[in-house]
N, C-alpha and C positions, 0 to 999 in steps of 0.2 A: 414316613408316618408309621406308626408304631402298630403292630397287629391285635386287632382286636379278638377277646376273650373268643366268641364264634366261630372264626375263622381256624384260630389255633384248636379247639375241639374238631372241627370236620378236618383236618391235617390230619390229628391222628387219627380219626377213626381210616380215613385213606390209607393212612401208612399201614395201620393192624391188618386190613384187608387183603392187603397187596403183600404185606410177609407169609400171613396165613397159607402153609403148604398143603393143609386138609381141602382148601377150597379154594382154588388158585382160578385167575381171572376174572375179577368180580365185574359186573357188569356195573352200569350207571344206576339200575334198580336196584341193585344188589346195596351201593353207597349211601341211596337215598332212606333206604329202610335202613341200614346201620344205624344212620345219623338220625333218624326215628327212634330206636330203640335207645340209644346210648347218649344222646343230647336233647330227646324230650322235643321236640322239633322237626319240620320236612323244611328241609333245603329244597329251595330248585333246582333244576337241567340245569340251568345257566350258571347258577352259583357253583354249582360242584365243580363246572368245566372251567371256571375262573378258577377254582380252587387248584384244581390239577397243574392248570398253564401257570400259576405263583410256583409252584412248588414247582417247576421244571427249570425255571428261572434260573440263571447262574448266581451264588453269591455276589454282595451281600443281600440283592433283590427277594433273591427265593430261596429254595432250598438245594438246587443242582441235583435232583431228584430222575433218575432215567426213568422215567414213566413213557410207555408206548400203550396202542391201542393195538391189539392182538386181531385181526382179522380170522383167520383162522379159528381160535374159540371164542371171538365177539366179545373180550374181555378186556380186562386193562392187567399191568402187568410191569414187573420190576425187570429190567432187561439184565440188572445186576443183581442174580440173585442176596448177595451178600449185603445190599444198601440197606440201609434204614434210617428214618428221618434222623436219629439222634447220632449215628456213627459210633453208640458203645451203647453196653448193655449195663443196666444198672442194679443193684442189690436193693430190696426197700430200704433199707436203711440208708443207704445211700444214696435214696431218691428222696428220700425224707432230708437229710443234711443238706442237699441242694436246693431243695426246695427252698430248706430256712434262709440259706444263703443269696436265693435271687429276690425273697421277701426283704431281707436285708438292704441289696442294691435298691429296692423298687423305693425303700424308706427315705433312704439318702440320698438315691437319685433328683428324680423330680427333676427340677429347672438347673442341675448341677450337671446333666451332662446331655449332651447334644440327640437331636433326632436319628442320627444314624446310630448312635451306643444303644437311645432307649428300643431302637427296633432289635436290637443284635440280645437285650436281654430277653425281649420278647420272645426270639429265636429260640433262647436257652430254655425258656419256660416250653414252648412249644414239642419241643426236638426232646428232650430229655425228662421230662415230670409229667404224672397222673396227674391234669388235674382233674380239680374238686368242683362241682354244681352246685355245692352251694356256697350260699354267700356270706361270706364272713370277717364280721369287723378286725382290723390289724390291732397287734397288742406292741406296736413301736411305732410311733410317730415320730418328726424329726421338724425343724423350725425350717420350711420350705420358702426363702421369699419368692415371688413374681418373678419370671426373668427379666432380668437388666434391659435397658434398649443397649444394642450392640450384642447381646447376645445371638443374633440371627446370622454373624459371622465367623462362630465357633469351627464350624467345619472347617472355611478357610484359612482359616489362623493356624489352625492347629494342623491343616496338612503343610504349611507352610514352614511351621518350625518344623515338621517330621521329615519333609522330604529336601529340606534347606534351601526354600526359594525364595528371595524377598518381596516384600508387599508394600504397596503403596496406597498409602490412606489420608485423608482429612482429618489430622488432629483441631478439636476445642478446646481451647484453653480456659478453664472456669477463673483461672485468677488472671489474665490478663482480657478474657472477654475475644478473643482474637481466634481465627482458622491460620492453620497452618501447614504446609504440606509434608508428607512425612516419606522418606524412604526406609524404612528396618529389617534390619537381618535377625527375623524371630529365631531364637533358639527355647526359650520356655515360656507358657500357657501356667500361670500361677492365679487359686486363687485365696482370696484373703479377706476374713471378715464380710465373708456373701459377696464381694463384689470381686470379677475379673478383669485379670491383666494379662497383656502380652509383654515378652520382655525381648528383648534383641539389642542389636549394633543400630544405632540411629544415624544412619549418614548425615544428618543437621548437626546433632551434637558431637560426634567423631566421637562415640563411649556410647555403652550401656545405658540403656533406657528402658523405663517402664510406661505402660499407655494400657490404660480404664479402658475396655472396651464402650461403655457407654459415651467415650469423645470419639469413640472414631466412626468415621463416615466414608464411604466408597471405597474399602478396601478393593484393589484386586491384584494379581499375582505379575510380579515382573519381571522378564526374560532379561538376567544380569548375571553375572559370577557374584556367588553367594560370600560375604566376609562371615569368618568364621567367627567367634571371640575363646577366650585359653579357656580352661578348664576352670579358673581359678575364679574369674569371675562366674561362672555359672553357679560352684560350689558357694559365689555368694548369697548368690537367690537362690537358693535350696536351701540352704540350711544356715544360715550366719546372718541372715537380715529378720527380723520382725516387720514384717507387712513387704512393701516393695518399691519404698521412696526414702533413699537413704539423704541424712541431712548435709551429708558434706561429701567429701573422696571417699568412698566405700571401701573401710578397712576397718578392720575388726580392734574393738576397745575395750577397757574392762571397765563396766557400765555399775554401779554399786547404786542401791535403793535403798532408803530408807522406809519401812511399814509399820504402821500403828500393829495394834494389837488382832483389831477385826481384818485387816486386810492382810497380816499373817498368814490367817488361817485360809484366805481365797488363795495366796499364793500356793501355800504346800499345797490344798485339794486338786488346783489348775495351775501349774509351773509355765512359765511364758515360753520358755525355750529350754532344751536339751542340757546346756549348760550352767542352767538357773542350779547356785550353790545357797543355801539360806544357812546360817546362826543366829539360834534366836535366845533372847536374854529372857530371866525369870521375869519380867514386866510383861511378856507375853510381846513386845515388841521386837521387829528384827532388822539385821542387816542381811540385802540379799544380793548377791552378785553375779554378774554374766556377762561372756565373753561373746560379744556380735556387734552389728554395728547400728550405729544411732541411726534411727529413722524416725518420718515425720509420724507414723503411725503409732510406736513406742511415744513419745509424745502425748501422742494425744490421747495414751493408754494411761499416762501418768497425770497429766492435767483433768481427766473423767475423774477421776477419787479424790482431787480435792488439796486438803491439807495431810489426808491419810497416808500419802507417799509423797515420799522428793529424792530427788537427784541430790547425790554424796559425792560422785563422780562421773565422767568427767567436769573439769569446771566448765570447760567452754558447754557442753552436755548441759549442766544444771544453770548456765545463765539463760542459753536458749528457751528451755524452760519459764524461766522466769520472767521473760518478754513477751511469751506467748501468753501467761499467765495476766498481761496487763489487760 
């Protein structure tokens, strides 16, 4: 769970108290009236003493903060002198850039990255930035959808391709209607057009496989020697596929488009992929060409626009097309 605004103000006003070398040992009155002065609000005993045991916490929970209770001058106290919530010292301006920067994440974040990321930005907010009391509309909005169902297995997915252990889930299949059981050797977490995927070795199909998080069901982690897959294919799903269900044996083609006049100009503003090349004729129409491989989502990027774009090549490419198009 992500920390809330409150909590990361009485952090730092802790932290300032407890670095403070003019007034060293601050007492729990001493806390409470800070957070008086400086947050416009009285905390309670209780809150502040939850506050403290958060912040002694080891990562990623807390902050690994040595905080002791000093019996001797009845105070609280850094047993390090040198700790401080944020681990560097920052320049305004420097606190200002990061600022923009974690306003940034907080924009594109949203439902794109998992509960433990959005606590760790939280962290950053917390640990490293002044903030501000008052309240202020954002000037960057970003098209947030709902998270996906399946999304509530992010964490495990993703330590699974990270730490290379395989997983076994309940795939649905929407075009046969059928459950199916899956064993996969995740190597990449991709996503694409708002919705995610995991990719790996699918011991059913003996190859590379992509799986919606929203089919899969009862992920959990299985004690097996992990199949690796080369290099080669991964650089598929990085960089050489459009979306991440290729139409045939996954090998890279030179893929040629044809675009009217108005769909020109979407291509040059937004280029599909890295090696999207255009020439365009004084009719304002163009040929555009690229080197990756056909997939069913390219497809259905071309079949959206109509009569404005068609497939030049490949043929087998531009017949597909044309069947889906019935």
């Amino acid at each position: 769970m992500g920390l809330n605004k409150s909590a990361l103000g009485r952090y730092k006003v802790i932290d300032g108290l407890l670095r403070n070398s003019m007034r060293r040992y601050p007492t729990m009155d001493d806390i409470i009236e800070a957070c008086a002065q400086k947050l416009d609000y009285v905390p309670s005993r209780e809150t502040i003493q939850k506050d403290i045991s958060l912040m002694k916490r080891p990562f990623p929970e807390g902050f690994d903060a040595p905080i002791q209770f000093n019996r001797v001058h009845q105070g609280y106290e850094y047993t390090d002198p040198d700790y401080t919530l944020s681990g560097v010292t920052l320049q305004p301006e420097e606190r200002d850039a990061l600022n923009e920067a974690v306003e940034v994440i907080r924009a594109i974040g949203g439902s794109r990255i998992s509960d433990k990321f959005s606590h760790v930005v939280e962290k950053i907010l917390s640990a490293s930035l002044e903030s501000s009391h008052a309240e202020q509309l954002p000037i960057l909005q970003t098209m947030i959808p709902p998270r996906s169902r399946g999304y509530e297995y992010f964490d495990l997915l993703y330590a699974a391709c990270k730490e290379h252990i395989p997983v076994s889930f309940i795939h649905f299949s929407y075009q046969s209607r059928q459950f199916k059981h899956v064993i996969l050797h995740p190597f990449l977490i991709k996503e694409f057009d708002n919705r995610w995927y995991v990719i790996g070795y699918s011991e059913k199909h003996e190859a590379a496989r992509a799986f919606g998080f929203d089919r899969i069901s009862f992920p959990y982690l299985v004690k097996k020697a992990f199949v690796p897959v080369g290099d080669a294919i991964k650089k598929d799903y990085l960089q050489n596929i459009y979306g991440v269900y290729p139409l045939r044996t996954p090998e890279v083609e030179k893929v040629v488009i044809g675009a009217d006049e108005l769909i020109t100009q979407y291509f040059q503003a937004y280029p599909i992929h890295e090696s999207q090349q255009m020439m365009k004729r004084s009719s304002g129409k163009s040929t555009i060409t690229l080197q990756l491989i056909p997939s069913m989502e390219l497809a259905r990027f071309i079949l959206s626009h109509g009569n404005q774009v068609s497939i030049l090549e490949p043929l087998w490419f531009r017949d597909q097309i044309i069947k889906l198009r019935r």
